[in-house]
C-alpha positions as CSV (number, residue, x, y, z in Angstrom):
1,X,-27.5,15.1,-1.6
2,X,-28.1,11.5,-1.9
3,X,-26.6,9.9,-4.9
4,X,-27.6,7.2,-7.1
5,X,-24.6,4.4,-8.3
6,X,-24.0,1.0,-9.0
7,X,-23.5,-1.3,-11.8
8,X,-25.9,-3.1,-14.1
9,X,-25.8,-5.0,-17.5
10,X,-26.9,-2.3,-20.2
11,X,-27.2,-3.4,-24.2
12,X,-29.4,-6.8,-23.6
13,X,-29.6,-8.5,-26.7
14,X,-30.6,-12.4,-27.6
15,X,-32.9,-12.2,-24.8
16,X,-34.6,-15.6,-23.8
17,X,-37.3,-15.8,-21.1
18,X,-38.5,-18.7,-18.9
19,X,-39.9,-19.8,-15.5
20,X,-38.0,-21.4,-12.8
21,X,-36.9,-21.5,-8.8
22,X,-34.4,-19.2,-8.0
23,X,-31.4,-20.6,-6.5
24,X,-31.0,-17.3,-4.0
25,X,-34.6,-16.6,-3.1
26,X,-36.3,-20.1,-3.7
27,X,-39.0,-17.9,-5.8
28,X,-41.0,-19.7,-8.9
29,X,-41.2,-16.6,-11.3
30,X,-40.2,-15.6,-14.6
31,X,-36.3,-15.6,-15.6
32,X,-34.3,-14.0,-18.1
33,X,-31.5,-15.2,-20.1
34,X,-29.6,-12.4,-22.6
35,X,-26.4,-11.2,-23.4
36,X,-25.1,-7.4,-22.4
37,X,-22.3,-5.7,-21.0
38,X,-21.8,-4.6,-17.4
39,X,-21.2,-0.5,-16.4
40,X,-20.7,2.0,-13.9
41,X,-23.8,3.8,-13.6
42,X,-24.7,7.4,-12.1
43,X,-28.6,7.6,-11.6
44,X,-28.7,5.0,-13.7
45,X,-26.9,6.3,-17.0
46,X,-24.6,4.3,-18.0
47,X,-20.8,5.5,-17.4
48,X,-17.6,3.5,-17.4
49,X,-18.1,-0.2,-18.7
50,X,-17.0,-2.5,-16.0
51,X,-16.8,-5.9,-18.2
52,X,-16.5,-7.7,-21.6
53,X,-19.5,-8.9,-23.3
54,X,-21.3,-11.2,-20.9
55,X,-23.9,-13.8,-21.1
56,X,-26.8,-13.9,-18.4
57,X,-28.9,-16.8,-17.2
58,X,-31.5,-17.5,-14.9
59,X,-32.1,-14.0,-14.2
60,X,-35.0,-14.1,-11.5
61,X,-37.7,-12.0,-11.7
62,X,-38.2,-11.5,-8.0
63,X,-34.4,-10.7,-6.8
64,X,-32.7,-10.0,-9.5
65,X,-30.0,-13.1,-9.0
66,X,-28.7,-14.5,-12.1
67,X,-25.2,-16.2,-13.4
68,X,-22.9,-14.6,-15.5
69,X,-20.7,-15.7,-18.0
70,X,-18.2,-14.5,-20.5
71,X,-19.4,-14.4,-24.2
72,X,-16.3,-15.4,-25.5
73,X,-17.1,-18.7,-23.3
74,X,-20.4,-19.6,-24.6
75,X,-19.1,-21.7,-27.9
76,X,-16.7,-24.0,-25.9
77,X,-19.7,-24.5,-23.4
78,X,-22.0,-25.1,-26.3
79,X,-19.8,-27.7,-27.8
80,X,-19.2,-29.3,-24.8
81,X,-22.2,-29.6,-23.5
82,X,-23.7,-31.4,-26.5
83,X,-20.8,-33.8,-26.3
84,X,-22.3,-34.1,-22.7
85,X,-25.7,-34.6,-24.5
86,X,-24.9,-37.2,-26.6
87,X,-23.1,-39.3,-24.6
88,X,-25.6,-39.2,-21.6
89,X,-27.9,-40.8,-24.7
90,X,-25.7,-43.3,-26.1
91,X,-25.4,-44.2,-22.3
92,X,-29.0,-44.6,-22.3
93,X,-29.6,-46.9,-25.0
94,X,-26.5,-49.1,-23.9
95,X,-28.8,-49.6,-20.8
96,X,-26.4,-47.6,-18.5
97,X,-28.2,-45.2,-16.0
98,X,-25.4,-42.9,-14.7
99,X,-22.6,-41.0,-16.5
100,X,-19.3,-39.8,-15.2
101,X,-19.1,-35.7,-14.7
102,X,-15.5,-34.8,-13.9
103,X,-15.4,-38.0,-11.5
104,X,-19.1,-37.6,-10.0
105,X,-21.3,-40.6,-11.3
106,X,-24.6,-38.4,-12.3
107,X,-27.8,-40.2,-12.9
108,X,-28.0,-39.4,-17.0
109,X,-31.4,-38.1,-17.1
110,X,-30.2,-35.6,-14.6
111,X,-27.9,-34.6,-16.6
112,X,-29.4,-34.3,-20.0
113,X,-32.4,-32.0,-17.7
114,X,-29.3,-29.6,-16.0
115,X,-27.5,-29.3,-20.1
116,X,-31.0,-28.6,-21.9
117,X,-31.7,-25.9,-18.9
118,X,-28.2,-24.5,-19.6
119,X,-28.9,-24.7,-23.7
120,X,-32.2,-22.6,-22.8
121,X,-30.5,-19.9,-21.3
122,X,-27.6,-19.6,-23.4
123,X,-30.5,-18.5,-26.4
124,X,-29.6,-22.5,-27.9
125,X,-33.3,-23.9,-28.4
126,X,-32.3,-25.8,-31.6
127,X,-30.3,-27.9,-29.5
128,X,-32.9,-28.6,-26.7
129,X,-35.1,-29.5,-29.5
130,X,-32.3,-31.6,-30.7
131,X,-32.1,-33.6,-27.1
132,X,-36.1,-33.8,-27.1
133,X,-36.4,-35.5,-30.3
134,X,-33.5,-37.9,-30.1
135,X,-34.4,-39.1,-27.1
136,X,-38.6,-39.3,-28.4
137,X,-36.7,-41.1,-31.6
138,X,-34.6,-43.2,-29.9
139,X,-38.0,-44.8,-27.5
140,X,-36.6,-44.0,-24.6
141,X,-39.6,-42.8,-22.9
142,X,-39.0,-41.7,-19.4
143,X,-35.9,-39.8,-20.7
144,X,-37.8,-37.9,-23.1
145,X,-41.1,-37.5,-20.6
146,X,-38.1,-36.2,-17.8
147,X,-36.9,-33.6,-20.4
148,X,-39.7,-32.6,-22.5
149,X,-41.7,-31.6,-19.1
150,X,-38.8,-29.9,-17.5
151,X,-38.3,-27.6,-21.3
152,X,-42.2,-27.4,-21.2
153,X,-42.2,-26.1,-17.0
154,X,-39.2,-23.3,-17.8
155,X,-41.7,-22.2,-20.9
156,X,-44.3,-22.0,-18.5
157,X,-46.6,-24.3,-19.8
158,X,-47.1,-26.4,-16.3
159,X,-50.1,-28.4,-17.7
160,X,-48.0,-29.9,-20.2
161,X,-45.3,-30.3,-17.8
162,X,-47.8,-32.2,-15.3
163,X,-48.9,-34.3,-18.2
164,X,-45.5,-35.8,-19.3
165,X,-44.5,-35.9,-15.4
166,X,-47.7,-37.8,-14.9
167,X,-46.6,-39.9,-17.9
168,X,-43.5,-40.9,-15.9
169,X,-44.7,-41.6,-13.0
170,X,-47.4,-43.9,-14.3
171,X,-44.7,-46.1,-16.3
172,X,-42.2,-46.0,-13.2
173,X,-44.1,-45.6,-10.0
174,X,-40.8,-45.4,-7.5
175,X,-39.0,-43.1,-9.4
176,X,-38.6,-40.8,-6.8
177,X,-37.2,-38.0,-9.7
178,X,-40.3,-38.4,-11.1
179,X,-42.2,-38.0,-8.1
180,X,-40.4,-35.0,-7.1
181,X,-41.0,-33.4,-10.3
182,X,-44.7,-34.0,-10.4
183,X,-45.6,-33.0,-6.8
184,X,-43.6,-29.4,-7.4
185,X,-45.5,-28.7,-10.8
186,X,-48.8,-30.0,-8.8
187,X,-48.0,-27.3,-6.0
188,X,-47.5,-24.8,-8.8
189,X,-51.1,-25.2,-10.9
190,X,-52.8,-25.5,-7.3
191,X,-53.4,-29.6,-7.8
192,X,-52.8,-30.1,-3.7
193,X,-54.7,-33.7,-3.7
194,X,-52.2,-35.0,-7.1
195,X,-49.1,-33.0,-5.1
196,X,-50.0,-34.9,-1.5
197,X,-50.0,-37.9,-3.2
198,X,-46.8,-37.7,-5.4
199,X,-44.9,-36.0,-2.1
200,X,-45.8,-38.8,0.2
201,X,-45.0,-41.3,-1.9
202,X,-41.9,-39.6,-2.2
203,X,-41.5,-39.5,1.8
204,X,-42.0,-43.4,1.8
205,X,-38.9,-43.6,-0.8
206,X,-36.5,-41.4,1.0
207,X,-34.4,-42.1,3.4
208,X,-32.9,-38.8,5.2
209,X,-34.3,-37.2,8.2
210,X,-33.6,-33.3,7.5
211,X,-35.6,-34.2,3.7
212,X,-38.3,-36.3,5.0
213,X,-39.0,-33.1,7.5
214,X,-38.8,-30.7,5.0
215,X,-41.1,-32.8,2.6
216,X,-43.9,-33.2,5.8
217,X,-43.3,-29.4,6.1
218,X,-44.5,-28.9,2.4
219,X,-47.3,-31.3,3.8
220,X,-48.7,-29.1,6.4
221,X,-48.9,-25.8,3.9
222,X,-50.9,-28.0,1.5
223,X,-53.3,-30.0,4.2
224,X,-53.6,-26.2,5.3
225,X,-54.2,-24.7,2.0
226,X,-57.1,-27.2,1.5
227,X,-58.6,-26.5,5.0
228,X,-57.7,-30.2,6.7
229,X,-57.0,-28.8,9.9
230,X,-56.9,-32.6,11.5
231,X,-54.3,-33.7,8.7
232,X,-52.1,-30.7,9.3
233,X,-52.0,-31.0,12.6
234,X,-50.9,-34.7,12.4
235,X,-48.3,-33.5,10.2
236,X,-46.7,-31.0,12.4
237,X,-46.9,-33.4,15.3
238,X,-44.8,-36.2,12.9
239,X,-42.4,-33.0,12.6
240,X,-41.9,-32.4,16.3
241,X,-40.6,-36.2,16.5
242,X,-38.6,-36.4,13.6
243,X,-37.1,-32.5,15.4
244,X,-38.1,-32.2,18.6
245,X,-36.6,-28.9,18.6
246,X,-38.8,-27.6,16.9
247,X,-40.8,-27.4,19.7
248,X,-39.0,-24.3,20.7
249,X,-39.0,-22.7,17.5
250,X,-41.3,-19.9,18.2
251,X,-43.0,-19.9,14.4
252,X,-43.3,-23.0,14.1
253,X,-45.4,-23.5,17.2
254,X,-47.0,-20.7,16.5
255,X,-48.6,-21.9,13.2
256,X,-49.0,-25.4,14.9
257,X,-51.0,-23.9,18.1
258,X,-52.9,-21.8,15.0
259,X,-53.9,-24.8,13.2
260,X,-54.9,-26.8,16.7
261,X,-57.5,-23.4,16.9
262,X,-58.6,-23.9,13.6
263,X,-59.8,-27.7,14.3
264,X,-60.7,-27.3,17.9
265,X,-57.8,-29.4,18.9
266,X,-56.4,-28.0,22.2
267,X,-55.9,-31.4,24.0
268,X,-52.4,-32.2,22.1
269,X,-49.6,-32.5,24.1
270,X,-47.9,-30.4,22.0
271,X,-50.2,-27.5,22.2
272,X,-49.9,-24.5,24.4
């Protein structure tokens, strides 16, 4: 007789959705945020409760792997992050581009993104809408552009995302944040020529190897995606000398000899 048990959060209430990568899978897919209590269950009926009330965030869709938190936490958390908020602002329009986080200097549109993300999921949306409109009141424009699109990409509107990202990386051109952000929501609405461009420019700005190879790996799935054989090919061959083991990676070699097929490339030295 096979049986059925585990524990899961029962009693969801205050239940906020949104999109997002997941942080164990690396899946873009639709997230939940709500508060419930964890039990025992025994095919799946609910039997000895296993926790206090918790608060859940970032529930993926896909896996299932989210953060929990004790309710009784979620008022200190609010308060402080909106201390957090503010002064990341005030930062801001003093002309100061980082703020201290328990003795990390963080850049402080960073942070105002990672505390309206965390205001999202904790069911707060009056205060991300507090954040958006200060920082539109106050003119600071890339903050706001930053934020808004990020708020807009976890609702799931990406074309409103792409449009504010493209804002920012129209009035700062080596912002490499900005960059980032508009390639991935590019890769997500299927844009591949507006992605290419933002991710190579973002190549250009970075300096380390293993993200410069993991960027020109993002390159080959797009050049692919768009049938340039001849462009994907160059890509993986930039990859085998930034990581000339993965010469001997059997995928990866794989795919690459694939692709040489595909353009009728079989003179590369690479190719076997």
């Amino acid at each position: 007789m096979i049986f059925i048990y585990g524990s899961k959060v029962y009693g969801r209430k205050n239940l906020v959705r949104g999109w997002g990568h997941c942080d164990s899978c690396g899946e873009y897919s639709r997230r939940k945020n709500y508060t419930g209590r964890k039990w025992g269950h025994l095919y799946y009926l609910p039997l000895v409760p296993c926790s206090g009330r918790l608060r859940v965030t970032h529930e993926c869709g896909k896996c299932g792997y989210g953060f929990h938190l004790p309710a009784r936490e979620v008022p200190a958390l609010l308060a402080s992050l909106a201390q957090t908020a503010d002064e990341a602002m005030n930062l801001l329009m003093a002309g100061e581009d980082t703020i201290d986080d328990d003795g990390t200097p963080t850049p402080c549109v960073e942070s105002l993104i990672g505390d309206a993300e965390l205001f999202h999921g904790l069911g707060a949306s009056e205060r991300v809408e507090w954040i958006v409109t200060t920082l539109r009141d106050r003119g600071l424009a890339y903050a706001h552009a930053m934020v808004h699109g990020k708020m807009l990409e976890l609702e799931g509107d990406l074309d409103g995302a792409q449009s504010l990202y493209a804002k920012a990386v129209a009035d700062h051109p080596d912002d490499e944040r900005a960059l980032r952000a508009m390639g991935s929501v590019s890769l997500l609405t299927g844009d591949y020529e507006r992605a290419l461009d933002a991710l190579g420019k973002v190549f250009e700005l970075s300096e380390d190897r293993e993200d410069r190879l993991g960027l020109r790996q993002i390159m080959i799935g797009l050049h692919e995606e768009m049938g340039d054989y001849d462009q994907a090919i160059e890509q993986y061959e930039q990859c085998f000398e930034l990581s000339p083991k993965l010469a001997k990676d059997k995928k990866f070699k794989k795919a690459y000899n694939k692709a040489c097929k595909k353009a009728q490339k079989l003179t590369s030295p690479y190719h076997s």
